[in-house]
Backbone of each chain as ProteinMPNN parsed JSONL, in Angstrom:
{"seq_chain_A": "XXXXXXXXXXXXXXXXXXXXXXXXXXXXXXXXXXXXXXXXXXXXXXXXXXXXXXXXXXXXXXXXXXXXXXXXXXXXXXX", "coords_chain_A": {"N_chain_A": [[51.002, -30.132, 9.891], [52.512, -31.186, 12.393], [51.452, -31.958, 16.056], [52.052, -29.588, 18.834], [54.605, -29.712, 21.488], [54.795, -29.994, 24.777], [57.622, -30.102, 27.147], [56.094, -30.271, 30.068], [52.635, -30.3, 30.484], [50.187, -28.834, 32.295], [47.49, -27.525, 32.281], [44.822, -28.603, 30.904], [42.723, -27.384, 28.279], [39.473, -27.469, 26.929], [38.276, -25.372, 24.704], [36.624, -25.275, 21.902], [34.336, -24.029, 19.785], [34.709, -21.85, 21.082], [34.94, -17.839, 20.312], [36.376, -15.291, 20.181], [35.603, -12.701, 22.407], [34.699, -13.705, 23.828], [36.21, -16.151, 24.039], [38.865, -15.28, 25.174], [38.09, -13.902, 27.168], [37.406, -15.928, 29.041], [39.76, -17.496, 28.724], [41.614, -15.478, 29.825], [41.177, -16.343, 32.852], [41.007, -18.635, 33.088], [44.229, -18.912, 32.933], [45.316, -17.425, 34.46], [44.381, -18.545, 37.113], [46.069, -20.161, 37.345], [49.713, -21.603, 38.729], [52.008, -19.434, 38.383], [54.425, -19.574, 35.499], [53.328, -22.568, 34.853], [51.685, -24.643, 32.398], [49.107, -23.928, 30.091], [47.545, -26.617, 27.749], [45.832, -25.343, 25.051], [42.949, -25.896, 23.134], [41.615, -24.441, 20.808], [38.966, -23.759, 18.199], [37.92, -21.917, 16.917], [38.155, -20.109, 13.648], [39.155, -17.586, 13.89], [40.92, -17.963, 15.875], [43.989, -18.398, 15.597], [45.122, -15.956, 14.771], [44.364, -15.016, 16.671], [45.223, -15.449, 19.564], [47.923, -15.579, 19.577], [48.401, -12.63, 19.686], [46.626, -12.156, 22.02], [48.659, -13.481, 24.181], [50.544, -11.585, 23.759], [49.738, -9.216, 23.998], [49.264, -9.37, 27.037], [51.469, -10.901, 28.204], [51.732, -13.606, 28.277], [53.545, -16.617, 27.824], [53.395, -17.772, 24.271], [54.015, -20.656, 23.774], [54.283, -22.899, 21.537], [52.523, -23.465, 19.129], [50.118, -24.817, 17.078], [47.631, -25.008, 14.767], [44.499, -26.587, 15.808], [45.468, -26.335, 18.123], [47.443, -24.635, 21.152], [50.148, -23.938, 23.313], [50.712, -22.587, 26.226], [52.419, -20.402, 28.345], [51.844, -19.638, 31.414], [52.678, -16.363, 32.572], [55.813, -15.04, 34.948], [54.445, -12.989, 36.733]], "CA_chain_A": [[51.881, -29.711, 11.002], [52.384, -31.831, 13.791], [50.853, -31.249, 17.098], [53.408, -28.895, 19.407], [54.359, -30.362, 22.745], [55.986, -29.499, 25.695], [57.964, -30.783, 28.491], [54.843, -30.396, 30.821], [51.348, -29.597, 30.593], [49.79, -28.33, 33.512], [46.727, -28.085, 32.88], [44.486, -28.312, 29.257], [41.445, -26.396, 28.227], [39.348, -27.574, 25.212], [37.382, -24.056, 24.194], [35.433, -25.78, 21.575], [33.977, -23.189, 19.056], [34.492, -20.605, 21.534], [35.655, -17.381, 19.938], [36.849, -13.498, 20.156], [35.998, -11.588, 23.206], [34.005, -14.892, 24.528], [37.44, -16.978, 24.047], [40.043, -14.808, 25.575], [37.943, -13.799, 28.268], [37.347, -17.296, 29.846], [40.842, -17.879, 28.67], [41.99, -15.335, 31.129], [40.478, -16.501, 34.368], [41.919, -19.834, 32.88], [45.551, -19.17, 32.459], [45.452, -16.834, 36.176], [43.861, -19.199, 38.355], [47.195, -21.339, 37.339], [50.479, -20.955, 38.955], [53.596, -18.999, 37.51], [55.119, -20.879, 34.977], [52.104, -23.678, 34.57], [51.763, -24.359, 30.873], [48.527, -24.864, 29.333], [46.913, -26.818, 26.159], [44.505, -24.791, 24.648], [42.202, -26.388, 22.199], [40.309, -23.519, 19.868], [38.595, -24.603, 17.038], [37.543, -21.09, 16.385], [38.702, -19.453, 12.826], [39.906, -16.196, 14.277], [42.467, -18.355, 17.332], [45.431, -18.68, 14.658], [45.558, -14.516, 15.101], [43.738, -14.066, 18.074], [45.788, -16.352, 20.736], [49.525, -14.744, 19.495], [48.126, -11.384, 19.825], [46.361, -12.522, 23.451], [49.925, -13.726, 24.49], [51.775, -10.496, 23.283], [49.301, -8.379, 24.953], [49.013, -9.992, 28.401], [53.01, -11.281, 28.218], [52.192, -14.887, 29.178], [54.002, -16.81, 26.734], [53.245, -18.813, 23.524], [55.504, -21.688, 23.956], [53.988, -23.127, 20.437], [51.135, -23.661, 18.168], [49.62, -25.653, 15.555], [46.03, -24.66, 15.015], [43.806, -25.309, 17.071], [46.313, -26.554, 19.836], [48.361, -23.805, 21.56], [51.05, -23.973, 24.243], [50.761, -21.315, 26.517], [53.02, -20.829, 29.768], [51.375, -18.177, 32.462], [54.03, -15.448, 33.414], [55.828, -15.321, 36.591], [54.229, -12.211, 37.853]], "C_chain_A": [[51.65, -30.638, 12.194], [51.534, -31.477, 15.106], [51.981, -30.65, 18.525], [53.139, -29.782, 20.732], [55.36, -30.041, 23.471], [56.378, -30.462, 27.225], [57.068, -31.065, 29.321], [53.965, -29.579, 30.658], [50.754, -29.763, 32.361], [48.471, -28.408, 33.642], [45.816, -28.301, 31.04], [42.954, -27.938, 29.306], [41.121, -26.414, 26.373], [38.118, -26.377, 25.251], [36.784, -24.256, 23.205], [35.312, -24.839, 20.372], [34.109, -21.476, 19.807], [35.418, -19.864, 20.72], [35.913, -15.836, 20.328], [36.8, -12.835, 21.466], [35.53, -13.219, 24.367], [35.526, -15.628, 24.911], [38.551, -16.352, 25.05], [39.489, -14.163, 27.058], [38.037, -14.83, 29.273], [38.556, -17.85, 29.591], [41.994, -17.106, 29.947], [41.928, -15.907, 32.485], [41.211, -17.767, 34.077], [43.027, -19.962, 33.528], [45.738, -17.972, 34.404], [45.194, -17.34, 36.909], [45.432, -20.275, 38.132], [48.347, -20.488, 38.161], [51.797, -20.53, 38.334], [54.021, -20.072, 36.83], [54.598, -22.143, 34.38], [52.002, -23.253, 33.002], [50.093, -25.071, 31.184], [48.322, -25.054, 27.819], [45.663, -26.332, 26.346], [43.956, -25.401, 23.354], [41.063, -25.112, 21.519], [40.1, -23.854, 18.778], [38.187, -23.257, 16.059], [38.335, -20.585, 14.886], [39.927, -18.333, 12.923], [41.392, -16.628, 15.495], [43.833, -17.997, 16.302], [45.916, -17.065, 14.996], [45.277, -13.692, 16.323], [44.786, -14.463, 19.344], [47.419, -15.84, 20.459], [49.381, -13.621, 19.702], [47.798, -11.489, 21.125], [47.729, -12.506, 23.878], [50.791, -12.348, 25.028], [50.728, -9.311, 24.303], [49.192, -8.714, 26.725], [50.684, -10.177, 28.69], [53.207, -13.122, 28.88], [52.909, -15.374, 27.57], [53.509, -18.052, 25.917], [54.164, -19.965, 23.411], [55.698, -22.381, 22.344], [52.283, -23.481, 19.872], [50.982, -24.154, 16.913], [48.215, -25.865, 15.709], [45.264, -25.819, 14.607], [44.664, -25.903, 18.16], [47.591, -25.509, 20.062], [48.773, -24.194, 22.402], [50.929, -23.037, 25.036], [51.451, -21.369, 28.166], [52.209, -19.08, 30.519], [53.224, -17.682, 32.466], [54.108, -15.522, 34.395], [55.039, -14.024, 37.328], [52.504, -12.078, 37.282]], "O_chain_A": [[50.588, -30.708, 12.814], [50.86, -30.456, 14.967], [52.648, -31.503, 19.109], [52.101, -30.353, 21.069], [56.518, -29.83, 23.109], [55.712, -31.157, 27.992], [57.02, -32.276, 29.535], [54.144, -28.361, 30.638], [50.942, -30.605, 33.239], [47.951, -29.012, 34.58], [46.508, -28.052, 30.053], [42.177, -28.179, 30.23], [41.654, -25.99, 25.347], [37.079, -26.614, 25.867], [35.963, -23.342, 23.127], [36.387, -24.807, 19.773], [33.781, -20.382, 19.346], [36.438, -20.405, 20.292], [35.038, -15.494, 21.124], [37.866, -12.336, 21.826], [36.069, -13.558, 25.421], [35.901, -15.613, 26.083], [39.113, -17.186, 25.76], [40.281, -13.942, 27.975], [38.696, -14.645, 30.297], [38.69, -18.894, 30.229], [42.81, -17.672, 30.674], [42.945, -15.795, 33.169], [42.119, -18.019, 34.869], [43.173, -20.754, 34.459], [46.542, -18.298, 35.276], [45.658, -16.866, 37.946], [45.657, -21.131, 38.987], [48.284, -19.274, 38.357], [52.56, -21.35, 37.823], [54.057, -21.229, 37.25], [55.245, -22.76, 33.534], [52.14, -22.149, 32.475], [49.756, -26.014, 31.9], [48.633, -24.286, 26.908], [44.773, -26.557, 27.167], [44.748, -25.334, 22.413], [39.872, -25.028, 21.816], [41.052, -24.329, 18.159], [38.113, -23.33, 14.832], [39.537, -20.747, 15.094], [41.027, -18.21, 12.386], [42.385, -15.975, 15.817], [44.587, -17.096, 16.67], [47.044, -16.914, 15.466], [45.58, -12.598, 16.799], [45.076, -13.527, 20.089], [48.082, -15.78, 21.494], [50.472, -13.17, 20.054], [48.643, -10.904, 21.802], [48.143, -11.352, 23.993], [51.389, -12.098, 26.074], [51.205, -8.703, 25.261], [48.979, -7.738, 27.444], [51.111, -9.413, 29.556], [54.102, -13.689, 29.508], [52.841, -14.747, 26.512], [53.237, -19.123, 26.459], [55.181, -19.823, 22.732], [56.819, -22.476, 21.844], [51.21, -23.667, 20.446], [51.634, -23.913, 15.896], [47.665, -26.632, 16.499], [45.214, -26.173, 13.429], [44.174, -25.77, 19.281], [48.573, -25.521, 19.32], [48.05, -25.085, 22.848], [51.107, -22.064, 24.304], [51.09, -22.179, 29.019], [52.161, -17.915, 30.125], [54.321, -18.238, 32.406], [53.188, -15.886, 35.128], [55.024, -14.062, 38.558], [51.687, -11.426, 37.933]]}, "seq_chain_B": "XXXXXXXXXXXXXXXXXXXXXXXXXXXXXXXXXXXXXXXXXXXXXXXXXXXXXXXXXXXXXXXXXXXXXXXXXXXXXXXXXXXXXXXXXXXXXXXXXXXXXXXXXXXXXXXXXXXXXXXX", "coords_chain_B": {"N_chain_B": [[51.892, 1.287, 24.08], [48.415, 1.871, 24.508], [47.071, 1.713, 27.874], [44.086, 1.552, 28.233], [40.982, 0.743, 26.973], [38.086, 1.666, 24.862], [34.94, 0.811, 24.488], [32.331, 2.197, 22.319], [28.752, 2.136, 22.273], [25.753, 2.52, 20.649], [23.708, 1.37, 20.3], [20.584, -0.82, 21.261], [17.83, -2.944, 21.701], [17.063, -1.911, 19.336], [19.059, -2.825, 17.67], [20.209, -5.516, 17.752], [22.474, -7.114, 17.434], [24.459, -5.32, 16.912], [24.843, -4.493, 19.845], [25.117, -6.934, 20.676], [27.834, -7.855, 19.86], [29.112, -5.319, 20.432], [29.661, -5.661, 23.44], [31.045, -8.257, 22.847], [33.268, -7.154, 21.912], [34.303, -5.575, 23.78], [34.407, -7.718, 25.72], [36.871, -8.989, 25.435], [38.697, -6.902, 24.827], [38.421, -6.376, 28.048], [39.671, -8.939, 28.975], [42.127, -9.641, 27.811], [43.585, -7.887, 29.19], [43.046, -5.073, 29.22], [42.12, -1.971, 30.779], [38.628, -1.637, 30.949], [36.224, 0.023, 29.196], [33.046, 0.325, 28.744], [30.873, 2.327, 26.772], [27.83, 3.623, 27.174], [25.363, 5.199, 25.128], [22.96, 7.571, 23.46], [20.316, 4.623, 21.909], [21.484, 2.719, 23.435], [21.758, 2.902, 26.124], [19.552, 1.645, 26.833], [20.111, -1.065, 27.657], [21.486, -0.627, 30.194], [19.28, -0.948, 31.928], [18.364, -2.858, 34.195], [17.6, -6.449, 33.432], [16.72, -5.754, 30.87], [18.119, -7.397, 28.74], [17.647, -9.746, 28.914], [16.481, -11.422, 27.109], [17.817, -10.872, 24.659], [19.559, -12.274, 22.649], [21.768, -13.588, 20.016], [22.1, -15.401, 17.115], [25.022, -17.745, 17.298], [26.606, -16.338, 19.142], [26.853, -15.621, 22.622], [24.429, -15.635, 24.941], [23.131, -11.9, 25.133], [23.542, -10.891, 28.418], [24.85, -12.552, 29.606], [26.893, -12.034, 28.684], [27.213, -9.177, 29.187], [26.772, -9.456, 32.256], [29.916, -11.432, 32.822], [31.253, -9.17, 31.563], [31.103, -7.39, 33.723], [32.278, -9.1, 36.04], [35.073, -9.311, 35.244], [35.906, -7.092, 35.69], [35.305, -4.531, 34.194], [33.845, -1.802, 33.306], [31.25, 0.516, 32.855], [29.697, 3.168, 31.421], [27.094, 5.385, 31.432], [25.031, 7.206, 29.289], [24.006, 10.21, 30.759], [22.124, 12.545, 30.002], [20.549, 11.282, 27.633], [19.602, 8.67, 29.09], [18.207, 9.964, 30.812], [16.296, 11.163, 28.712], [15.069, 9.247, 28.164], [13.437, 8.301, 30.074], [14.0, 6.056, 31.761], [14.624, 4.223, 34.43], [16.828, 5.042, 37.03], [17.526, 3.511, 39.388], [18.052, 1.045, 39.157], [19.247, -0.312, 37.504], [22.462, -2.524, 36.026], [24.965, -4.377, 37.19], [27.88, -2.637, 37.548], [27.126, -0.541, 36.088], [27.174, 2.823, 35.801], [25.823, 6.07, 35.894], [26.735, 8.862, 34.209], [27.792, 12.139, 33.007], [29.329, 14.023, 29.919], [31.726, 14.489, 30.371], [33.257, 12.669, 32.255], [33.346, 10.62, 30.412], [35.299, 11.865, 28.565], [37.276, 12.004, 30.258], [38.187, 9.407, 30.408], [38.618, 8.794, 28.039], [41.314, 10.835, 27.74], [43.536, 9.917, 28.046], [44.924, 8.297, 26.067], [42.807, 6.669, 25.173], [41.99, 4.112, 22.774], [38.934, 4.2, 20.72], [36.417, 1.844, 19.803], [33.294, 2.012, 18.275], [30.047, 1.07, 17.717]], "CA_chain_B": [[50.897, 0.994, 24.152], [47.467, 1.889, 25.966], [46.654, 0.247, 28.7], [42.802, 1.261, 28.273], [40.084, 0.447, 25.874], [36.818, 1.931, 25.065], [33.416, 0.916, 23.36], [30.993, 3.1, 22.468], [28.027, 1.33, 21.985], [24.839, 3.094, 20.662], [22.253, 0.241, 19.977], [19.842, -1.458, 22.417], [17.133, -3.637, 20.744], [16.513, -1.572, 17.561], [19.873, -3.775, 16.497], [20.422, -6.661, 19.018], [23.469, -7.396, 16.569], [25.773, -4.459, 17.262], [24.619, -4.536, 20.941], [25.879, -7.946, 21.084], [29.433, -7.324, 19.466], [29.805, -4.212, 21.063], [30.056, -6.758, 24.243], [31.996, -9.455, 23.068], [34.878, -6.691, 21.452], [34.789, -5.348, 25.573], [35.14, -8.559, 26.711], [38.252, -9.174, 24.51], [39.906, -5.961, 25.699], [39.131, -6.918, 29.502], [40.424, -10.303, 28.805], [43.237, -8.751, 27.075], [43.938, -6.66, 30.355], [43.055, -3.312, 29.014], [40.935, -1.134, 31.391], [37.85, -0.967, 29.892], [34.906, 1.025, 29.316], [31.49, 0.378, 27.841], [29.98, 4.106, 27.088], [26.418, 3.664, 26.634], [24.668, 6.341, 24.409], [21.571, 6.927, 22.5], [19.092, 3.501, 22.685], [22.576, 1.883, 24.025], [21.168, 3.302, 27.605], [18.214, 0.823, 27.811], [21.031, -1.986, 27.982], [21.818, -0.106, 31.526], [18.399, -1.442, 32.628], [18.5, -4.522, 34.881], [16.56, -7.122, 32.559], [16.251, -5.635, 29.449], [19.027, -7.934, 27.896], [17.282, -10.716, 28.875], [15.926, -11.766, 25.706], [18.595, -10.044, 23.381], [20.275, -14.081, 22.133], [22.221, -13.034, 18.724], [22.982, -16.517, 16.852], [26.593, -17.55, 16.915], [27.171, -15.536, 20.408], [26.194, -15.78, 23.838], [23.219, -14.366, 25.41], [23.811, -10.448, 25.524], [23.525, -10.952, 29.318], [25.541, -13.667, 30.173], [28.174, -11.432, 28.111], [27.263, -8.422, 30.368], [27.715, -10.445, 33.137], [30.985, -11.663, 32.669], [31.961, -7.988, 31.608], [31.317, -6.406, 35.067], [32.884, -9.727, 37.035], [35.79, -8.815, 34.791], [35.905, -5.634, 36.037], [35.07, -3.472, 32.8], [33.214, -0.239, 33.797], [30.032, 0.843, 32.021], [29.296, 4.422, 31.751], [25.939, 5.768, 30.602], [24.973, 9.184, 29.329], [22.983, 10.998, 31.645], [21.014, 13.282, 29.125], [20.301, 10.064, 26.619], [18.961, 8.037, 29.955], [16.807, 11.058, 31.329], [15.551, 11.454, 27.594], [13.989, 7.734, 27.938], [12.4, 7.888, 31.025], [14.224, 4.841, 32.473], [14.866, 4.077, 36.269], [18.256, 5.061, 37.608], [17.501, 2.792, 40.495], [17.24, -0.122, 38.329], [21.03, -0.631, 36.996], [22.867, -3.688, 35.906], [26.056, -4.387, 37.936], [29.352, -2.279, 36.628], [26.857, 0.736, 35.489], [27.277, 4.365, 36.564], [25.177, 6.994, 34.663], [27.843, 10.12, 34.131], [28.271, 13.238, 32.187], [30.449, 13.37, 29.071], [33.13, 14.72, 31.276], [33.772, 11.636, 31.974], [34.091, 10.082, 28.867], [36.653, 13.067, 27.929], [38.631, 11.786, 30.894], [38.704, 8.246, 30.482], [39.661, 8.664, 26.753], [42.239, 11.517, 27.475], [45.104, 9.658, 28.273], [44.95, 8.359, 24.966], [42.091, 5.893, 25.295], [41.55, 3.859, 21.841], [37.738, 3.739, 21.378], [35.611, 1.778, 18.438], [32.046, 2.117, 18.077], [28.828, 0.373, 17.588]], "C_chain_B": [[49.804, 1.291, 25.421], [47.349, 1.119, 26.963], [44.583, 0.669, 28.763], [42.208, 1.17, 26.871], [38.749, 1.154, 26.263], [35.773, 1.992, 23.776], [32.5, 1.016, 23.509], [29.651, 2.222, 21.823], [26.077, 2.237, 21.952], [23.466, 2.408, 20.397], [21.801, -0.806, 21.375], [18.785, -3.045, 21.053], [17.001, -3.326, 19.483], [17.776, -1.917, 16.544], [21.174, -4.244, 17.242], [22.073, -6.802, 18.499], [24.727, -6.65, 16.918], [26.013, -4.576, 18.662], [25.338, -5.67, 21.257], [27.007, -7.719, 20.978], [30.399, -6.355, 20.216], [30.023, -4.359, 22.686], [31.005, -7.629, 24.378], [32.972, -8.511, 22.336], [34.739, -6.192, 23.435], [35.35, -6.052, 26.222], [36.62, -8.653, 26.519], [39.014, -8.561, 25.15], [39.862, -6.22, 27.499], [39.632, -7.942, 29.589], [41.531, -9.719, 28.404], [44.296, -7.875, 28.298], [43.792, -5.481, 30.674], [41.928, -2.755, 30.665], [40.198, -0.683, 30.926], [36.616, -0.238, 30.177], [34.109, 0.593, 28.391], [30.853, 1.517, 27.911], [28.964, 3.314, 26.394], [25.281, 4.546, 26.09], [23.738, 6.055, 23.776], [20.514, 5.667, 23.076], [19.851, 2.516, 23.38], [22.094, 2.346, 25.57], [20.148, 2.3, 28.276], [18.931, -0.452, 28.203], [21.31, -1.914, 29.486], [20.552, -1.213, 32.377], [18.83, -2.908, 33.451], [17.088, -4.983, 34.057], [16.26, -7.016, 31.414], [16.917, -6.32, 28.619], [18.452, -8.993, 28.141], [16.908, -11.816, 28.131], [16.694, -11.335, 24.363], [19.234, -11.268, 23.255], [20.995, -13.504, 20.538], [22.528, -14.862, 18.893], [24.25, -16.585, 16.624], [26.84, -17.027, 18.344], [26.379, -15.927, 21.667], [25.2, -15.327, 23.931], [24.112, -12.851, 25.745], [23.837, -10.736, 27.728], [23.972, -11.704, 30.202], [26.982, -13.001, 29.603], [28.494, -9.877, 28.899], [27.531, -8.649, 31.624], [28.928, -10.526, 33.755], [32.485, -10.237, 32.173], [32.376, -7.585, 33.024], [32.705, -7.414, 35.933], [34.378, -9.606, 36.681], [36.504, -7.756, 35.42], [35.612, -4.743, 35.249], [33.966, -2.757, 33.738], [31.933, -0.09, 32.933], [29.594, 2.332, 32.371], [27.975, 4.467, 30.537], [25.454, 6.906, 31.124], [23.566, 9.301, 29.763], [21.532, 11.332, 30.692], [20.35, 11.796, 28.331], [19.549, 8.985, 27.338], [17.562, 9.001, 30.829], [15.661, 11.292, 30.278], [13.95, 10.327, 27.669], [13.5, 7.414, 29.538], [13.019, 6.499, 32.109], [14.826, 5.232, 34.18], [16.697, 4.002, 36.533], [18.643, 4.123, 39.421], [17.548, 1.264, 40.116], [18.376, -0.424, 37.526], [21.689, -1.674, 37.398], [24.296, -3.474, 36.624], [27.467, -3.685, 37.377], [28.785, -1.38, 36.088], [26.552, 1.649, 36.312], [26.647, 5.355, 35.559], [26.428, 8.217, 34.992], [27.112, 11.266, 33.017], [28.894, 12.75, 30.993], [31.482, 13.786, 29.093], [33.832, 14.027, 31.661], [34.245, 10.664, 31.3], [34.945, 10.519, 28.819], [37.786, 12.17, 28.318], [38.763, 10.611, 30.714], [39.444, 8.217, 29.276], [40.873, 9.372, 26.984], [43.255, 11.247, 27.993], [45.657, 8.676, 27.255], [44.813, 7.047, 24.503], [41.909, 5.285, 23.561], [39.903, 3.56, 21.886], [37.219, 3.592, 20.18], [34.486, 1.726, 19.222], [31.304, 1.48, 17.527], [27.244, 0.702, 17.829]], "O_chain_B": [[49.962, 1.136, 26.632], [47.518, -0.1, 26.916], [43.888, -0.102, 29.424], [42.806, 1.458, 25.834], [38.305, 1.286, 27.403], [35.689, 2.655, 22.742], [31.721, 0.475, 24.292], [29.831, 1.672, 20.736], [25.387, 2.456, 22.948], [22.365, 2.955, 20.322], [22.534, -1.347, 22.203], [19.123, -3.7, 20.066], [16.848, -4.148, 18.579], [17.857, -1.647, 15.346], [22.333, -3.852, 17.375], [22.906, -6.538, 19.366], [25.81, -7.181, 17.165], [27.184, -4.752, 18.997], [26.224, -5.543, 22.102], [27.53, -7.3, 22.01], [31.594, -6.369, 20.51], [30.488, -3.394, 23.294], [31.675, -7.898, 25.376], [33.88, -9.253, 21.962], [35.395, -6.912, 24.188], [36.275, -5.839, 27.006], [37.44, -8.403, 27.402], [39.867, -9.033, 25.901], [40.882, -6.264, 28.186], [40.308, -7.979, 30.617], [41.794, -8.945, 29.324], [45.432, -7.419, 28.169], [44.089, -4.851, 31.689], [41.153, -3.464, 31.308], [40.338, 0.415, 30.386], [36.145, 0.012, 31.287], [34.485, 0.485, 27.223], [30.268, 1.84, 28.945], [29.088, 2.588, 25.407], [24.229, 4.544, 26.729], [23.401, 4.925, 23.422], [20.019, 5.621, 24.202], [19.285, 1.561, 23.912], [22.398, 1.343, 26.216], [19.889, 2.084, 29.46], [18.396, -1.039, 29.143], [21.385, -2.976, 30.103], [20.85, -2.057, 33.223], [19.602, -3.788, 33.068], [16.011, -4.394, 33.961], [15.641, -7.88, 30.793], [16.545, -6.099, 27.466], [18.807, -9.693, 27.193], [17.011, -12.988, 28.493], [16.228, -11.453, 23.23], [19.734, -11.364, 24.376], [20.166, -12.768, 20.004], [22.898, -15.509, 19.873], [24.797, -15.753, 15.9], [27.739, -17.768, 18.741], [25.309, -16.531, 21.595], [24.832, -14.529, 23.069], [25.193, -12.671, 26.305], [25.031, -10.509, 27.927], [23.66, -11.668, 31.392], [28.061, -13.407, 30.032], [29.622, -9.459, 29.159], [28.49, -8.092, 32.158], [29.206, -9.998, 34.832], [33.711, -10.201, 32.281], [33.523, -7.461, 33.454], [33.749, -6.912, 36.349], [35.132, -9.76, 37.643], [37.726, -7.741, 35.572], [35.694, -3.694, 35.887], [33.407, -3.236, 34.725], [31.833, -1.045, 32.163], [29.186, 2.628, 33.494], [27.839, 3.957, 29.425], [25.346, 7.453, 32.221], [22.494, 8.813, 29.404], [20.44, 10.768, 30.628], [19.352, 11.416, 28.943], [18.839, 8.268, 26.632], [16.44, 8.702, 31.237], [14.49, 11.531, 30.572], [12.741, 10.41, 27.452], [13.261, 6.287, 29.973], [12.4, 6.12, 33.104], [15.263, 6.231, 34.751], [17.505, 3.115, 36.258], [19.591, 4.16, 40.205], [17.056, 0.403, 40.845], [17.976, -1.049, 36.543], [21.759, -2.014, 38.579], [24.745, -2.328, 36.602], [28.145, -4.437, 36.676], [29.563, -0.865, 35.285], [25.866, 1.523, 37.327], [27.053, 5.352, 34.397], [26.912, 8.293, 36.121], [26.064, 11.109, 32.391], [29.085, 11.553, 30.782], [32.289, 13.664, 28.171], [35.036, 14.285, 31.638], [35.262, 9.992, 31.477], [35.883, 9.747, 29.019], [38.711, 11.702, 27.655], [39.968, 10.431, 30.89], [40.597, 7.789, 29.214], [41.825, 8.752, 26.509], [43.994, 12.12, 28.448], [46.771, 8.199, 27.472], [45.616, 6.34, 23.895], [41.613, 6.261, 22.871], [39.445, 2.864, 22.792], [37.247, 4.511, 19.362], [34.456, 1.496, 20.431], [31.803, 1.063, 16.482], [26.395, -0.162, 17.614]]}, "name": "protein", "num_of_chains": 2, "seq": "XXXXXXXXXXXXXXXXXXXXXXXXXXXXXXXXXXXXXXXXXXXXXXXXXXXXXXXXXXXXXXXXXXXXXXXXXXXXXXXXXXXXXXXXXXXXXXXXXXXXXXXXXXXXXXXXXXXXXXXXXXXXXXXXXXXXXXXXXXXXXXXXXXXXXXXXXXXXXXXXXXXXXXXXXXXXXXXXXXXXXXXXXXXXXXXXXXXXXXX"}
């Protein structure tokens, strides 16, 4: 699979082996310190990202823009 | 869908393992957004202590205390049972940041608005 890409990255965040409560926590504080709309690349290398980071998304409402594991797209929401 | 989470967490040292986990699934749900809760029961009470995680390292995971930590600054909550902390003698003056010793009146109420809560 290719690697997804978008009009603009904003900002990118390689997370390494980080995974599960470790990953999505420091992924928050991430993707909120950005502003509305700001896309980032996320780099997880972890096993569990492929189900964990679409489920993150869907629960929070920022959006997956795309993915091809381990690089995600992710745009913050506007509010 | 809820908007809170809650894990019950009944192990301290006598099985560093769950203790850890039952951390990094909290963080998840405060990352996640939920409003969460760490109930601390049983030898899960000596966790309350300031310091006693100090030395709890599970391979593969953070330090338990760098994962406690990052709970409270979170905001996640930590409740710990009264009776189960009076049992063990420990110092109620002596509590890690984000813990409140309670009743299990409180529990009731945090679950009863139809709190999901796994265990450890």
């Amino acid at each position: 699979m290719s690697e997804p890409r978008a009009a603009a990255v904003d900002r990118e965040w390689d997370a390494g082996e980080l995974g599960c409560g470790e990953l999505v926590l420091e992924l928050r504080g991430r993707v909120q310190a950005m502003a509305p709309g700001a896309v980032l690349r996320l780099i997880a290398l972890d096993p569990g990202a492929p189900a964990d980071i679409p489920a993150w998304c869907r629960l929070t409402g920022h959006a997956l823009l795309d993915h091809a594991h381990p690089v995600y797209l992710i745009r913050r929401k506007e509010t | 869908m809820a908007n809170r989470f809650c894990v019950s967490l009944t192990h301290a040292k006598n099985d560093p393992d769950k203790a850890t986990v039952g951390f990094v699934v909290a963080n998840a749900a405060v990352g996640s957004g939920k409003e969460t809760l760490v109930f601390l029961s049983v030898e899960g009470v000596r966790l309350a202590q300031k310091g006693y995680a100090e030395d709890i390292r599970e391979e593969g995971f953070a330090p338990l205390r760098e994962l406690m930590d990052n709970f409270a600054k979170a905001g996640g909550t930590i409740y710990v049972c009264s009776p189960c902390f009076k049992k063990r003698k420990l110092d109620e003056n002596n509590l890690v940041t984000g813990a409140t010793i309670v009743g299990g009146a409180k529990l009731v109420e945090f679950l009863s608005d139809g709190s999901p809560c796994v265990s450890y």
